[in-house]
MIVO-115618 format. One record per atom (N, C-alpha, C): x, y, z; residue in one letter. Coordinates in steps of 0.05 Angstrom, whole numbers, plus 5000, padded with zeros to 4 digits. Example, Ala and Ser with C-alpha at 12.3 -4.5 7.8 and 13.67 -1.06 7.14 Angstrom:
2
526448865156A;524649105156A;526449345156A;525749555142S;527349795143S;525850015157S;
end
This chain:
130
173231691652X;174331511632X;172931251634X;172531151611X;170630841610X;172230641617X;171630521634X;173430241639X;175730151615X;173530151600X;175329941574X;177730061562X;177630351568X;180930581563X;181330511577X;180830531608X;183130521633X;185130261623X;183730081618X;184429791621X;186729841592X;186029971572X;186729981552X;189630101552X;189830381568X;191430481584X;193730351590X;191830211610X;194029971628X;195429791618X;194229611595X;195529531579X;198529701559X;197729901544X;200029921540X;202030011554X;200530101579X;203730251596X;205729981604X;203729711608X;205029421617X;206929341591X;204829371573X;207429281541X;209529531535X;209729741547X;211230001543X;213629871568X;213929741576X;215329711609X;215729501603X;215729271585X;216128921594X;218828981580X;220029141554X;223229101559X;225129241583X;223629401592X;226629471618X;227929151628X;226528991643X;227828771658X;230128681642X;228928581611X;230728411592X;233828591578X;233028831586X;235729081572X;237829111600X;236829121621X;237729141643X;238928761642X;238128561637X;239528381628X;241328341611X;241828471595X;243228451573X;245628611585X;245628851596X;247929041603X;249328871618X;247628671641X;248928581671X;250928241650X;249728121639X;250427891613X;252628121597X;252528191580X;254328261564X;256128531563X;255328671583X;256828921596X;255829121573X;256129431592X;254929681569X;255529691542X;258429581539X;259429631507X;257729571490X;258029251501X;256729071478X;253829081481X;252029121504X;249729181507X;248429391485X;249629621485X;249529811458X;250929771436X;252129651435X;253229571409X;252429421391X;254129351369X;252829061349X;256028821357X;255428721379X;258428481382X;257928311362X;260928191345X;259627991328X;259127731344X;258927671365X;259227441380X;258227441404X;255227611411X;254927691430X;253827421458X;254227511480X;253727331498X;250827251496X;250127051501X;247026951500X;245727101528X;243427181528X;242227301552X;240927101566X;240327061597X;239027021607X;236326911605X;236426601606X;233926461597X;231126621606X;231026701627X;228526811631X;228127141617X;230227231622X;230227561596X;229727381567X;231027261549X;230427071537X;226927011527X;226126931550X;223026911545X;221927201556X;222127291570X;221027511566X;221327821543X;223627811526X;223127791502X;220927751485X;220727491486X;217927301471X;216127501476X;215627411504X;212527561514X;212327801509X;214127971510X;214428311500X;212728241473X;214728121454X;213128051428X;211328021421X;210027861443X;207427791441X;205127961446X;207228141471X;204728341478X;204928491460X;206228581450X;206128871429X;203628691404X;203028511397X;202328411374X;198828381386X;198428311406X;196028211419X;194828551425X;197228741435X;195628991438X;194529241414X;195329101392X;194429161371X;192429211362X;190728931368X;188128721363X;186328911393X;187728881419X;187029141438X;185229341431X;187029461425X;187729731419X;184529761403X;185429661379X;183329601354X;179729651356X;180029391383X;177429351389X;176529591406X;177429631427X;176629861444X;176230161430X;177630161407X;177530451393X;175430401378X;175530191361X;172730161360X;169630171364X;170630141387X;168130081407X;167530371417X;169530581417X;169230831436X;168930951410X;168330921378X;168531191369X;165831071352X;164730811358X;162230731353X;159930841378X;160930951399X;159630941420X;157530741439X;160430451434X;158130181443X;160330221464X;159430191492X;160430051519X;157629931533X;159029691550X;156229561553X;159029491589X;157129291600X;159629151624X;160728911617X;159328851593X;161428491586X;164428741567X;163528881557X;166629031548X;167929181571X;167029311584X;169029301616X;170829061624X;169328921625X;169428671642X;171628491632X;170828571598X;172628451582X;175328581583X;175628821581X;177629001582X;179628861605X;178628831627X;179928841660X;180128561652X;179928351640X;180228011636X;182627951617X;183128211603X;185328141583X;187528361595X;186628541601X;189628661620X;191128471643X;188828301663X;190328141676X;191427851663X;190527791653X;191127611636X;193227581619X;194527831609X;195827971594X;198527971615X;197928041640X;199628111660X;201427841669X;198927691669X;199527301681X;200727211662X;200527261634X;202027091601X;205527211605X;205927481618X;208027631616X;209527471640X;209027391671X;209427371688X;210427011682X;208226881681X;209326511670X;210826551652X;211226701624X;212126611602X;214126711617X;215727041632X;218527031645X;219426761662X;218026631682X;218226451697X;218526151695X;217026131660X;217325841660X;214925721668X;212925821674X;210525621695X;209325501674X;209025201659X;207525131650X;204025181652X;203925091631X;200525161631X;199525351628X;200825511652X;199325821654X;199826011630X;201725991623X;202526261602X;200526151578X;200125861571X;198025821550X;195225901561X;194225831584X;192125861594X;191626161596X;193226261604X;193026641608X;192226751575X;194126651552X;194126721530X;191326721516X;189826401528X;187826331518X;184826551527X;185726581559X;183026791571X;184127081554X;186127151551X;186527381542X;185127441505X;185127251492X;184727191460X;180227221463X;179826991487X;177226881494X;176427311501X;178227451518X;176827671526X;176827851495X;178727861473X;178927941460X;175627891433X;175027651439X;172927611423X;170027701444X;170327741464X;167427761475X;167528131463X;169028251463X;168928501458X;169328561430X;169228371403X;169028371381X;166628271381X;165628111390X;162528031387X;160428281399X;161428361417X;159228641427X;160028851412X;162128901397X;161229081372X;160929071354X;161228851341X;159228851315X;156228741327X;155328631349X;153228631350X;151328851359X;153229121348X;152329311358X;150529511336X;
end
């Protein structure tokens, strides 16, 4: 398998997995009923489930654009090592935006977002310059 699937892989199994923490919050906040239910008044969750939410969001939307490029790239038959390279830069990156944005760490969750978007274009530029 070419790097840029593995990585590709990896990514969605990470965006397939970022709601367990926040649902497992919601049950422990608002108990099973209302957890599955529609409460009209439901308890607010957990600031950090809360933002990790977001980031779910985010990842599902950014692995799209993923997804996109790499399939691209594999049914054009372009792999080069800046698209590896690229691949493994936005999975971790991807990993670090998920990790600050649950936590709160300034900076980083923009900074992660930014290397993750920056890896997203080096591997749109190596296929159409293909």
């Amino acid at each position: 398998m070419k790097i840029e699937l593995a990585y590709l892989l990896w990514a969605t199994v990470l965006t397939g997995l970022l709601w367990i923490p926040y649902i497992l919050d919601r049950v422990m906040v608002r108990g099973m009923a209302d957890a599955v239910g529609y409460p009209e008044n439901p308890k607010p969750q957990s600031p950090w489930a809360q933002r990790l939410m977001k980031a779910h969001s985010n990842a599902v939307e950014n692995l799209v654009l993923f997804a996109a490029l790499v399939l691209t790239a594999q049914a054009l038959g372009v792999s080069s090592p800046a698209i590896g390279t690229a691949a493994a830069v936005y999975f971790w990156a991807r990993l670090v935006h998920a990790l600050s944005y649950t936590f709160a760490v300034p900076w980083v969750r923009t900074l992660s977002f930014a290397v993750a978007w920056f890896a997203l274009a080096v591997i749109a530029v190596q296929v159409l310059g293909a």
